[in-house]
N, C-alpha and C positions, 0 to 999 in steps of 0.2 A: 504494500500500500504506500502510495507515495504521499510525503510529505505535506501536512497541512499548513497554511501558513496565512493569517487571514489579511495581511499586507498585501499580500499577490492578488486577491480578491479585488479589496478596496484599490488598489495602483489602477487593476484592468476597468475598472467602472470610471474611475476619477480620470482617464485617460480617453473616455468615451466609445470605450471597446463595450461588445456583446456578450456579456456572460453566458454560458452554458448552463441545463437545468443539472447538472451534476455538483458545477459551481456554489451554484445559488442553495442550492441543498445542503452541502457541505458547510458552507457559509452557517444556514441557520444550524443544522446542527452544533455545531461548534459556540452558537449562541446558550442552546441548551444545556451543553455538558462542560459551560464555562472556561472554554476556551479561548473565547471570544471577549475580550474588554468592554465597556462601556464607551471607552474613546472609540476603539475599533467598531464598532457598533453606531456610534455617530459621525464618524468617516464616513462611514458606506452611507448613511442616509443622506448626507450631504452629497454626495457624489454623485448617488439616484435625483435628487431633487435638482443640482444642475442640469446634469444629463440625461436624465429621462430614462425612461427602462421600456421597452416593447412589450408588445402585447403578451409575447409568449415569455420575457423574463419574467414579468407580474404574474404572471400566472404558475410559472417555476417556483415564484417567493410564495404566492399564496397556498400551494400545496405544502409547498416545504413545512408553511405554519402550522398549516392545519396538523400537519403528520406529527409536530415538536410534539403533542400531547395525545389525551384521547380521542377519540373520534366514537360518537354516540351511535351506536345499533339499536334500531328501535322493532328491530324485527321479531322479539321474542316478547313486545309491551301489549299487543292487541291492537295495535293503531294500526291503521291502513298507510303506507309511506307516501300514499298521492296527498293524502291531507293534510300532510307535517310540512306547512309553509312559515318561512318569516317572513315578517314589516321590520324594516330600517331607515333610520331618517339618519340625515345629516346633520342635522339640528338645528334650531333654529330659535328664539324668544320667542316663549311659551309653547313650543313644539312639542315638550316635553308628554303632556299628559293626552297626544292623540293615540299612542301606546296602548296607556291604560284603559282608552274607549275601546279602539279597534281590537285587542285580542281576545276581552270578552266576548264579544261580538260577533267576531267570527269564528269564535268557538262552538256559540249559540247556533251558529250553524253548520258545524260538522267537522270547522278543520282544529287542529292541532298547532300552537303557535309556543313552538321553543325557543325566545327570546333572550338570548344575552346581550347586557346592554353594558353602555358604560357610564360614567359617573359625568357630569357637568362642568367644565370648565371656561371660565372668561364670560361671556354674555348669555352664555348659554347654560342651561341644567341639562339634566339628564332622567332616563327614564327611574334608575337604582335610585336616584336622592329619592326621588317619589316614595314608592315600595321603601324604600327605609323609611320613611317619615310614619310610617306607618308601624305600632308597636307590635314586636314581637317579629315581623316580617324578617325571614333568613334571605337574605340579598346575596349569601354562596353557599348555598345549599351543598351536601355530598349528590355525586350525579346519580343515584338512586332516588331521593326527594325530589330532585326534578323531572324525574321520572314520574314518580307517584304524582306529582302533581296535573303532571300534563293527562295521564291517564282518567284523573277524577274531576277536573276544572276544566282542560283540554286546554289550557295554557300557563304559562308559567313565565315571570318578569325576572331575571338574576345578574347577578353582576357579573363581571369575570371572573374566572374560578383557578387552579394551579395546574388542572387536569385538562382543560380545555386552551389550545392554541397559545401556548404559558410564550412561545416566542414574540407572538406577536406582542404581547404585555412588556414581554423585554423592550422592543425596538419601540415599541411606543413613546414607553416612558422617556426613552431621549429624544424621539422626535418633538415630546413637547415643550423641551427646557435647548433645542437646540438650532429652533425656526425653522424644521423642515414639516411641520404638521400639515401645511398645504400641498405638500407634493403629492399628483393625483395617482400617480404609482401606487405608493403609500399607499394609501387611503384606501386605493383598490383591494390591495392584497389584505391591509386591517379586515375591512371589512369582510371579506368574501372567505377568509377565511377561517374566522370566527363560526360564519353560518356552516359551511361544511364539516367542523366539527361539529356541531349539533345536530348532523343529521338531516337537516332540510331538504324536499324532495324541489322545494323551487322557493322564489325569494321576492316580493314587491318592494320599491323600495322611492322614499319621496327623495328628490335630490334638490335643496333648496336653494337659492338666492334671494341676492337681495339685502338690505340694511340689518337684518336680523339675522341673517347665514350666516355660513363661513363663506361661501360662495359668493361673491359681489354682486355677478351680472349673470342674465341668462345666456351667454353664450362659454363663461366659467361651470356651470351646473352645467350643461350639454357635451360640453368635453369631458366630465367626470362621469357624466353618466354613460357618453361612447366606450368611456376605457373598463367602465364595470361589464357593459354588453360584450366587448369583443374579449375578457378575460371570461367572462361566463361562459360565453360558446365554446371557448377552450377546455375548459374545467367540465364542462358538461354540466351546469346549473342551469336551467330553468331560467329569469328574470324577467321581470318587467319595473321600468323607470318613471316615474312621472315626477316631470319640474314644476316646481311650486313657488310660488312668488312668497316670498318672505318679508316682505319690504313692509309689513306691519307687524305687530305684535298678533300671535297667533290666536287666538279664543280670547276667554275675557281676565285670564288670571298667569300671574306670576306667582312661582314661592312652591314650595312644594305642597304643604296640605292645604294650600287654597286650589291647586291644580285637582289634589288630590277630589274635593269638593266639586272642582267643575263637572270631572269627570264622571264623577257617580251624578251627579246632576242631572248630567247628558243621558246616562245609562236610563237612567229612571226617569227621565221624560219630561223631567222639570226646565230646564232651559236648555237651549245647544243653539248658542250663539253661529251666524249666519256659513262665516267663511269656516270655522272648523267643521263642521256638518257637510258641507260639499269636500271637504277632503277627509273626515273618515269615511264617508259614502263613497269616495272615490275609490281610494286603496282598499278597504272593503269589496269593492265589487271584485275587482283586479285577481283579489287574494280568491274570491270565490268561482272565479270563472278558472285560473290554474287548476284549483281542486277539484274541478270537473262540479262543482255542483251544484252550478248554472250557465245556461245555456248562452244568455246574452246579459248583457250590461240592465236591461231593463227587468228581466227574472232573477238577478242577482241583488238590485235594491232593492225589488219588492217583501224576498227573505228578508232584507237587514232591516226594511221597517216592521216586519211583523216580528222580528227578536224583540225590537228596543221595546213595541207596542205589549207585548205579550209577560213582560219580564223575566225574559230567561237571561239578554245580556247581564243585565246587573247581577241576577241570581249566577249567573256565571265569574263574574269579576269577585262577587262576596265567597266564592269557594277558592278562586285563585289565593285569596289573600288567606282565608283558613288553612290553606294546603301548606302554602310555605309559612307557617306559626303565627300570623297576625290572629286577630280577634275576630270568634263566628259571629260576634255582634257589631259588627263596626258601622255598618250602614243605619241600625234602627237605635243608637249611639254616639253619632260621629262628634258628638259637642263634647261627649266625655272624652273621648280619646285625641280631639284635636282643640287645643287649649285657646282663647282667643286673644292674641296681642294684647299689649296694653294699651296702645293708642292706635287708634282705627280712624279715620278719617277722612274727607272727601279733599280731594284738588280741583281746586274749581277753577274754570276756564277764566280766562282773562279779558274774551272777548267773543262777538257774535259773530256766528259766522257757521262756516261747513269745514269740516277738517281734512285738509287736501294731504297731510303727509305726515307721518308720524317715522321718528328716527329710533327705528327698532334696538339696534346698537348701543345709543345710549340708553335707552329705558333698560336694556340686561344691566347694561353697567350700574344704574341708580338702583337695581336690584340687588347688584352684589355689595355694592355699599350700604345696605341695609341688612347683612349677613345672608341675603337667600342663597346668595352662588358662590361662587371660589375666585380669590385671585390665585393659589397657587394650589394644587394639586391635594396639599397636605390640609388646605384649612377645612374649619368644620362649617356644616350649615345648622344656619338659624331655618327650622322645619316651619316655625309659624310666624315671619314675615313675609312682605309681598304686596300684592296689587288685585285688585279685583275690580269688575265695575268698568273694565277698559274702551274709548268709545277707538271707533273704526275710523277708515278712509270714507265720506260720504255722509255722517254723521253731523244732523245737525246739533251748536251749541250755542246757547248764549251763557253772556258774562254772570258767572256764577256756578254756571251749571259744572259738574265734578266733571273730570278728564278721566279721572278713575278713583277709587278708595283705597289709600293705604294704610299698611296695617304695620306700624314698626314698635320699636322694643322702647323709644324716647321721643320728645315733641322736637329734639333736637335732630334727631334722625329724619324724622317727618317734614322738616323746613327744607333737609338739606337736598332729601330726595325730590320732595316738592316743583322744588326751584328746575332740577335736572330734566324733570316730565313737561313743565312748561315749555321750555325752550327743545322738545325733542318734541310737541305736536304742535303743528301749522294750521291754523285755523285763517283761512280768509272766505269773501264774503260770495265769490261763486260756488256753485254746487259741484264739483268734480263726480266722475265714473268710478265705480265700486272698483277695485282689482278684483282681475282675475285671481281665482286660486291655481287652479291647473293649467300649465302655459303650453306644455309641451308632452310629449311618451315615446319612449324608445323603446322598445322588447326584444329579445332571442326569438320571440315566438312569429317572426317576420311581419307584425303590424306593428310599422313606425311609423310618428306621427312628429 
């Protein structure tokens, strides 16, 4: 066996050469059996995010990942493998808890949704702060409990675990202290290879922009989501992409157990604010028409209305959260288990008018400064600050009328964040056009749009 050496590696990539899948293999192995440095490790990702990596090294990396750990067999669980689909978003302010709608959801009708997610960072949360906001909830279950879960809930929210794609976890962690977190290599192979260890028989996925993404513009989202299709077709995954306009804060809440609230909200019939409801309906349909079990777009929402109408989603989401150890009371409860700030209070507009633009970016940021999110990886979150009450693009306001209700931990918090919300929504006196939510779809499955 010839000599491993992972300078040889990084020189050939940082040179703009073509790795081989033998390469690229060896490479991640040697990340796993700790051969491989953290510098070495952040070599090569800078190297990849100068120079770019092809269709077939991304997809060389992303096997490699998935292989670093276990890889979930669900063939002995009783699941059917056509129905064991994921949702992945890229994320986005307040993206976070369409997760929490859509798995129950499409559980309620038939499929299987093994989600590992990750945790939130910069303007964005994540699915796990949610699901941990919630008490008792195991966010890394042993991969038997997520097993048992998906079997009895038919889906399951977890964070990343030691046993699943533990490479990828490695390279991450220096992509994001090292500015290569935007490289869409990267990103590809994260993602894609997370899902294949979990076993997923196919994968929908939102790929956002916009002032609230990580993705700026829609033609950033359209190359991210080209290079997730042409590594998918490779890997033999399934996919379908839909671009989503970010450029506003997503539903009507920030903060993890206010998200937590929208979302049972939603489930249960009580509100579901405009633009998130056309994209869990969206990705929902997407997910259902993959698992075969419906025929078109328009037989596939009429199932998702009769879940939400019927109460099996929510009855679905309340077993999700019992399976992995939250509370079998938590919905007919939620006051008791989610504590209410100590200052709660409305932002009122400044001025009359229609709200032509709100600056998603800063409102995560006024979030994180209010402990809901993370400036560095380590910090903790405050589970009950946040934002609710959020008005849209098109929304009439006059002076007075709240911008949205925040809920922080001091009145000095509240002034500061205040201040931040005004000056990130635009309010003038024409009536602007709603945004679209869904811009765009790309698939494997040969309808691109």
């Amino acid at each position: 066996m010839s000599l491993f050496l992972p300078a040889q590696v990084i020189r050939a990539k940082r040179n703009g050469e073509r790795l081989s899948d033998g390469e690229i293999s060896r490479f991640v192995e040697g990340i796993t059996k700790r051969e491989v440095s953290e510098a070495q490790i952040a070599a090569f990702t800078m190297a990849a995010f100068l120079n770019g990596m092809t269709p077939q090294e991304t997809a060389a990396l992303t096997l490699a990942m998935r292989d670093s750990g276990k890889v979930i067999d669900w063939s002995g669980s009783g699941i059917a493998h056509r129905t064991i689909i994921d949702k992945h978003s890229t994320g986005g302010t307040g993206d976070e808890k369409v997760s929490l709608i859509l798995a129950p959801l499409v559980a309620a009708c038939g499929v299987h949704v093994p989600m590992i997610s990750a945790r939130g960072l910069g303007h964005t949360g994540g699915e796990v702060d949610l699901m941990e906001a919630i008490p008792g909830c195991d966010i890394a279950p042993p991969a038997d409990r997520f097993v048992c879960a998906m079997a009895t809930a038919g889906s399951a929210i977890i964070g990343p675990t030691r046993e699943l794609a533990p490479a990828d976890a490695a390279i991450y962690s220096v992509r994001d202290v090292t500015a290569t977190v935007e490289s869409i290599p990267l990103i590809t192979s994260s993602i894609l290879s997370k899902k294949l260890a979990s076993g997923v028989s196919g994968l929908v996925m939102s790929v956002n922009y916009g002032s609230g993404a990580f993705m700026p513009t829609f033609d950033d989202a359209r190359a991210l989501a080209e290079s997730l299709i042409s590594v998918a077709e490779i890997v033999s995954l399934p996919i379908v992409t839909l671009l989503i306009d970010m450029d506003e804060v997503m539903g009507d809440a920030i903060g993890s157990r206010l998200q937590v609230r929208e979302a049972i909200d939603f489930l249960g019939g009580q509100k579901q604010e405009g633009r998130l409801r056309r994209l869990v309906i969206a990705l929902s349909a997407e997910i259902l028409l993959m698992a075969g079990l419906a025929t078109s777009t328009e037989e596939a929402e009429t199932l998702l209305e009769a879940r939400l109408a019927d109460g099996s989603a929510l009855d679905r989401f309340s077993r999700m959260v019992a399976a992995l150890g939250g509370p079998t009371d938590l919905i007919e409860n939620l006051d008791e288990y989610f504590p209410t700030a100590p200052v709660v209070a409305p932002v009122p507009s400044s001025a009359d008018g229609h709200v032509h633009g709100i600056d998603a970016y800063s409102m995560g940021l006024a979030m994180v400064g209010l402990g809901a999110g993370r400036k560095i990886a380590s910090d903790s979150i405050d589970h009950d600050v946040g934002l609710t009450g959020m008005v849209h693009v098109g929304d009439l306001t006059k002076a007075g009328d709240p911008l949205c209700v925040l809920h922080c931990r001091s009145q000095a918090d509240f002034d500061t964040a205040a201040q931040a919300i005004r000056a990130a929504v635009l309010v003038e006196p024409a009536q602007p056009e709603r945004r679209r939510v869904v811009t765009g779809r790309l698939s494997t499955l040969n309808q691109k749009s």
